[in-house]
N, C-alpha and C positions, 0 to 999 in steps of 0.2 A: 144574698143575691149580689152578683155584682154593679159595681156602678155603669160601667160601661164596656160594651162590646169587647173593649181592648183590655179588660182587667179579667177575661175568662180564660183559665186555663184548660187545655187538651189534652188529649195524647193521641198522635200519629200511629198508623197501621203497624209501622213496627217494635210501637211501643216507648218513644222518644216522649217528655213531655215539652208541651210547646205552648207560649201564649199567643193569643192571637192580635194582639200588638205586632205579631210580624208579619201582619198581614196590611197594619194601617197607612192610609194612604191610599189603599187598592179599591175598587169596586169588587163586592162581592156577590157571587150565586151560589148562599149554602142550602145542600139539598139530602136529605136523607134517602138513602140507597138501598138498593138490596139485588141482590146475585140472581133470583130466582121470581121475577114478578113479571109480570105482563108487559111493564114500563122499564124493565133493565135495559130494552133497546137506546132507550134513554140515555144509556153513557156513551154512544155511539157520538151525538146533538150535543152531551155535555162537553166530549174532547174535542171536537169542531170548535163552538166558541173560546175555548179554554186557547186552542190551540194558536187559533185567528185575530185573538184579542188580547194576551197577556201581555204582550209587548205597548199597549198601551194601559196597563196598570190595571187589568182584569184579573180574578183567581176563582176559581171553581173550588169548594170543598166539599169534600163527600163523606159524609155519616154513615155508613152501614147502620142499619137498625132490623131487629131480629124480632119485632114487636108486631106483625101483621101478616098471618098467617104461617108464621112461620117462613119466609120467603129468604133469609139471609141466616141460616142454621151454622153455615163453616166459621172455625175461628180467622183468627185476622189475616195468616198467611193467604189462608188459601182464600179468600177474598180479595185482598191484594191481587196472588198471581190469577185466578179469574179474570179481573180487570183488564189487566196490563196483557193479557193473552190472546182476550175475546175483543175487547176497544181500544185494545193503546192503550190507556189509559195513563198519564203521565200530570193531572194534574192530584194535589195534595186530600190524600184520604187519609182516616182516623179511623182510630179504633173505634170497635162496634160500640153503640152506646143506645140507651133509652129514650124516647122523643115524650113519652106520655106516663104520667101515674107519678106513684112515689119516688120513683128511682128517674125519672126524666132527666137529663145534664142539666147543668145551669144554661148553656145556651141555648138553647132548645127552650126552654121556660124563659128566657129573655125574648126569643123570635117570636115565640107564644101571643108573648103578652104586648108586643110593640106590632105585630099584625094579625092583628083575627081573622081568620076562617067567615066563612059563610054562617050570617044572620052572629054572627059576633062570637063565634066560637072559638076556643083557643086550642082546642085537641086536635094534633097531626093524623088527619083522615086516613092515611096511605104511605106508602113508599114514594118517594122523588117527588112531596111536597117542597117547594123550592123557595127561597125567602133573596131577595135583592134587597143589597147594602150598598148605600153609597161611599164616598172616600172621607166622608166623617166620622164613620161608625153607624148611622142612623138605617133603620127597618127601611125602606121604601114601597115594598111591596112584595103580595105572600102568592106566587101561584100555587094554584090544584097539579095535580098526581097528572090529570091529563095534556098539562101547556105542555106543549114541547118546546126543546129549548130557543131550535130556532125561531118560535114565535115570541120569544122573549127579549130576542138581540136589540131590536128599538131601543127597547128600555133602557140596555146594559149601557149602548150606545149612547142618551142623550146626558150618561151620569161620570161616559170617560173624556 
């Protein structure tokens, strides 16, 4: 496991690897994704904030995850041009990854374990559970599948 936030590597939607060291300094809202669920309206809220707030040190990252009911089935292109087609989408999304079980990312089991769920659980319920990072690296807080994002911005707000 890694030590911290900044020592976990990725890899971007089209395949690039990246650490997330290049994100430090930033306030973070990482959120696991998916193309096909109830809550995809969701990247609509997500590119709004992304959009309104990066200029002061804000990043949106988006996880695709194929792990709940089957809801994000395409590989990473067409996931990508989905996005960018249906929302804009122009902040940084990653290749499809695992959020739960044996094969989970290491970030995802770092987000896991620095904000529990409901009655102290660590397993990602849903698609566009959302995890807020401050400019330290540190968890600060895990929303549910149902916060939308704009009910989030306060938060984003009191950390840039």
């Amino acid at each position: 496991m890694a030590c911290s936030l900044y020592d976990i590597k990725v890899q971007d939607i089209g395949g690039d690897q990246h650490s997330l060291a290049d994100y430090q300094g930033q306030v973070l809202l990482i959120v696991n994704t998916a193309s096909k669920c109830g809550f995809t309206p969701q990247f609509e809220g997500l590119q709004s904030l992304y959009s309104e707030l990066k200029d002061k040190g804000f990043n949106v990252l988006g996880f695709p995850c194929n792990q709940f009911l089957n809801q994000d089935p395409d590989d990473n292109d067409a996931i990508s041009q989905f996005c960018s087609l249906n929302y804009g989408v122009d902040f940084p999304m990653f290749a499809k990854i695992e959020v739960n079980g044996p094969n989970a990312h290491p970030l995802y089991e770092m987000l896991k374990s620095e904000a529990k769920g409901l009655l102290g659980s660590e397993k990602i319920k849903w698609n566009f559970t959302k995890f807020l990072v401050n400019r330290e690296g540190q968890v600060v807080k895990r929303y549910p599948p149902t916060a939308k994002p704009e009910s989030i911005r306060s938060d984003i707000e009191k950390l840039l």
